[in-house]
ZAGUPA-334240 format. One line per field, with one value per residue: residue number from 1; x negated, y negated, z negated of N, C-alpha, C, O in turn. Coordinates in steps of 0.02 Angstrom, whole numbers, plus 50000, padded with zeros to 5 digits. Atoms other than C-alpha are relative to their C-alpha. Example, Ala and Ser with C-alpha at 12.3 -4.5 7.8 and 13.67 -1.06 7.14 Angstrom:
BEGIN
i: [1  2]
n.X: [49955  50042]
n.Y: [50059  50059]
n.Z: [50000  50003]
ca.X: [49385  49316]
ca.Y: [50225  50053]
ca.Z: [49610  49643]
c.X: [49955  50039]
c.Y: [49940  49945]
c.Z: [50000  49963]
o.X: [49903  50014]
o.Y: [49941  49890]
o.Z: [49967  49955]
This chain:
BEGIN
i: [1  2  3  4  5  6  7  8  9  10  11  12  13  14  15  16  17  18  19  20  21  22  23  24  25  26  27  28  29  30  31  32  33  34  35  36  37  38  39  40  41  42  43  44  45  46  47  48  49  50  51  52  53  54  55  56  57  58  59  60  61  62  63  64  65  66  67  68  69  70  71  72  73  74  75  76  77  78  79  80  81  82  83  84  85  86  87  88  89  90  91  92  93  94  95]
n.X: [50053  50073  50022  50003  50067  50051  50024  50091  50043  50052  49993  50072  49991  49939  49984  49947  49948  49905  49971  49939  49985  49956  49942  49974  50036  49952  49922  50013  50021  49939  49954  50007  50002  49934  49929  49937  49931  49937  49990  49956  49975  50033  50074  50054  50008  50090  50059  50011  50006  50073  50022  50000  50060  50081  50025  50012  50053  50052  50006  50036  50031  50039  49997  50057  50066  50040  50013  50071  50050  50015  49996  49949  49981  49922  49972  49968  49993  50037  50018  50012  50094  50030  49978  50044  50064  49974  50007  50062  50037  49981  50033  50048  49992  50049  49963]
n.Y: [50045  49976  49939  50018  50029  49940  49965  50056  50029  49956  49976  50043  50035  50017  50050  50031  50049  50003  50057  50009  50072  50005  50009  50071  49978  49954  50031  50052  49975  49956  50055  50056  49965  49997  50055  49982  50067  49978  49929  50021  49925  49957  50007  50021  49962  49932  50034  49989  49925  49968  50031  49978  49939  50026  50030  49923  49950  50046  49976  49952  50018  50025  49951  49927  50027  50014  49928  49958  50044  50005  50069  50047  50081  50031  50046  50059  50019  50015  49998  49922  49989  50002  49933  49939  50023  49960  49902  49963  50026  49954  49948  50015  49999  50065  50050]
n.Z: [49982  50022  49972  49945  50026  50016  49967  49953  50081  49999  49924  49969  49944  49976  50040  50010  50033  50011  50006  50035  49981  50046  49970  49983  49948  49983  50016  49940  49935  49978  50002  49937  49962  49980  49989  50061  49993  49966  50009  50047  50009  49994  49980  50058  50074  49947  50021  50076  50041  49979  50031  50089  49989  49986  50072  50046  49960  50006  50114  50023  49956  50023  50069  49980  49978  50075  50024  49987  50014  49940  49977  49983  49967  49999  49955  49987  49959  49985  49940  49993  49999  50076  50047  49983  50039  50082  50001  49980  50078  50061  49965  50006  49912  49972  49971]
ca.X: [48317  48185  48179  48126  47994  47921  47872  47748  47675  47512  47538  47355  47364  47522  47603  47769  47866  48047  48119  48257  48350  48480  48643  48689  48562  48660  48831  48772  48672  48833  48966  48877  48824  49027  49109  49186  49271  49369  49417  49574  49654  49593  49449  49382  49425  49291  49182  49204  49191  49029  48950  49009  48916  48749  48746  48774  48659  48531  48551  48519  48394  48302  48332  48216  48086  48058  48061  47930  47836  47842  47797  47928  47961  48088  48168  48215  48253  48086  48005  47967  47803  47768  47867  47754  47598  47688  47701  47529  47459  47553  47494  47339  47323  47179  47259]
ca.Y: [54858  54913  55079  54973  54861  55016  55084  54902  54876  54965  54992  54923  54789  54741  54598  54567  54406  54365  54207  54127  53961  53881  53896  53733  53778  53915  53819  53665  53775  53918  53753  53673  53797  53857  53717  53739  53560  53618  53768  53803  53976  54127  54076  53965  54106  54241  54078  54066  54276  54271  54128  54211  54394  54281  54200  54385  54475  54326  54336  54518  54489  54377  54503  54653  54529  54465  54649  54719  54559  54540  54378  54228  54072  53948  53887  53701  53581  53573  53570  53771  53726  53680  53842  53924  53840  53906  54097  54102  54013  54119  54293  54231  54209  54073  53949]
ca.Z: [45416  45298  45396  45551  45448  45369  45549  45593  45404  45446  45643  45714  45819  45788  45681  45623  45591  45527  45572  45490  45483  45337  45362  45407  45559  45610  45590  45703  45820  45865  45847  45982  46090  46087  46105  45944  45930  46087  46040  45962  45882  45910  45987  45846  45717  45863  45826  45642  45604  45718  45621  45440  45530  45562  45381  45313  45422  45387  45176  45201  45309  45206  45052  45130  45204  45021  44962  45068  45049  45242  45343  45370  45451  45413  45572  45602  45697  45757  45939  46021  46039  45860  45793  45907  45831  45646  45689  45758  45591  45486  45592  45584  45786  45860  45961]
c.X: [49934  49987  49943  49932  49967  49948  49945  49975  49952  49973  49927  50002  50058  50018  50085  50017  50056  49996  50068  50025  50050  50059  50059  49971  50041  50060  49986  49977  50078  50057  49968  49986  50082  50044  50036  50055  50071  50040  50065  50039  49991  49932  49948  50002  49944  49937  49990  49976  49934  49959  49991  49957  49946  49984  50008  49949  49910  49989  49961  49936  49932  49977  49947  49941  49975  49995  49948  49947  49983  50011  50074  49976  50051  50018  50029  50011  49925  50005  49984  49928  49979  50031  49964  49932  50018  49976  49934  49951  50018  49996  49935  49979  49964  50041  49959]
c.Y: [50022  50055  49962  49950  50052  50019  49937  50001  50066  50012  49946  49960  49961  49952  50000  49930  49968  49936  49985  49937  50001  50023  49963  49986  50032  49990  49966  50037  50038  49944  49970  50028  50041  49972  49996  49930  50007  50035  49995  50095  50046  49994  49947  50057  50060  49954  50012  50081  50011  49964  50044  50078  49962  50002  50069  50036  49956  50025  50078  50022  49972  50041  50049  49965  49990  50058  50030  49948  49997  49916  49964  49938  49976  49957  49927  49974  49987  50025  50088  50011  50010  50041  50043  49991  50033  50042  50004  49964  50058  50091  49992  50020  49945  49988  50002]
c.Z: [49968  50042  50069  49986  49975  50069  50045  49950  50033  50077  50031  50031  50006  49925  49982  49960  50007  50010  49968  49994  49936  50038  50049  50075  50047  50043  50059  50079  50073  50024  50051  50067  50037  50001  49957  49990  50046  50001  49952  49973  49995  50008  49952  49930  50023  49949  49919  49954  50029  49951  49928  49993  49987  49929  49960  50012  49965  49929  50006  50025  49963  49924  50004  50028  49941  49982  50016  50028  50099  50031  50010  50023  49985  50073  49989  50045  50061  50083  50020  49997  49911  49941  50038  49950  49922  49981  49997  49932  49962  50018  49992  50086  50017  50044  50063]
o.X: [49882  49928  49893  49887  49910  49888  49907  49917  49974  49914  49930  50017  50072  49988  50113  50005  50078  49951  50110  49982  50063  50062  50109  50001  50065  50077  49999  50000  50096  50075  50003  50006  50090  50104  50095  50116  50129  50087  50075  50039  49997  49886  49887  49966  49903  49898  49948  49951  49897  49931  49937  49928  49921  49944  49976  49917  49859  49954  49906  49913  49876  49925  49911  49889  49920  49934  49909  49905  49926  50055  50123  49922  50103  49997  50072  50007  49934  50051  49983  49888  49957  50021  49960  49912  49973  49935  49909  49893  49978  50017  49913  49970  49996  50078  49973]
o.Y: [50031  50053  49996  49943  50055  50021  49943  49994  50121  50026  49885  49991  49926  49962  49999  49920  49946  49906  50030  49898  50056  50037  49977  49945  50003  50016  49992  50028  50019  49949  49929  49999  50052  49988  49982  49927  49995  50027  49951  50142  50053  50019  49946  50054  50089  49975  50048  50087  50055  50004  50058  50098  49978  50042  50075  50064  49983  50070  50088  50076  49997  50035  50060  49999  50016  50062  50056  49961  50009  49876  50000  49911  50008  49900  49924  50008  49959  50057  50122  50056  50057  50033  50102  50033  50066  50053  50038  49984  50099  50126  50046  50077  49896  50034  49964]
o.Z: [50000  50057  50082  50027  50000  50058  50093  49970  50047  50090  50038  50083  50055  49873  50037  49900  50060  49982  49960  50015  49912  50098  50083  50110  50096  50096  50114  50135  50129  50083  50079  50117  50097  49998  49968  49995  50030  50041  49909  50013  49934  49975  49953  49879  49987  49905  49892  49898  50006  49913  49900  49943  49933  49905  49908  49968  49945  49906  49980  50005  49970  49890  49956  50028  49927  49981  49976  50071  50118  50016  50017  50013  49991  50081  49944  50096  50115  50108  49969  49984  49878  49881  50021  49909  49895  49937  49952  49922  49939  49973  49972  50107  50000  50063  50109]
């Protein structure tokens, strides 16, 4: 990942920012989107090993954004509009 933030830090014109959400985000979002209540066996342990990838991928995720001091967002439950309104605050982007 750092290899991949190294090549916008500096790039003219161009912005990067990381989003990210708790865990508990994650959990509810994936669990509801796959039906997980219904689900039984195999197919809640797919659900459960993708979930336990996200929250790993995410941690390390959030590890190299704080490292090379690169933008973030915390995802919530919020509206799309008003995580759009966020990014473009925190880019520094007129509305």
């Amino acid at each position: 990942m750092a290899r991949v933030c190294r090549g916008w830090i500096g790039c003219r014109g161009c912005e990067a920012l990381w989003l990210s959400a708790s865990d508990d985000l994650f959990q509810a979002r994936i669990h509801a989107s796959s039906g997980y209540d219904a689900l039984k066996g195999d197919e809640r342990t797919l659900v459960d090993k993708f979930l336990e990838r996200t929250i790993v991928y995410n941690e390390r995720m959030l590890q190299a954004v704080s490292r090379l001091g690169l933008a973030r967002v915390e995802v919530d439950a919020t509206e799309f509009d008003a995580l759009i309104h966020t990014c473009m605050d925190v880019i520094g982007v007129s509305r």
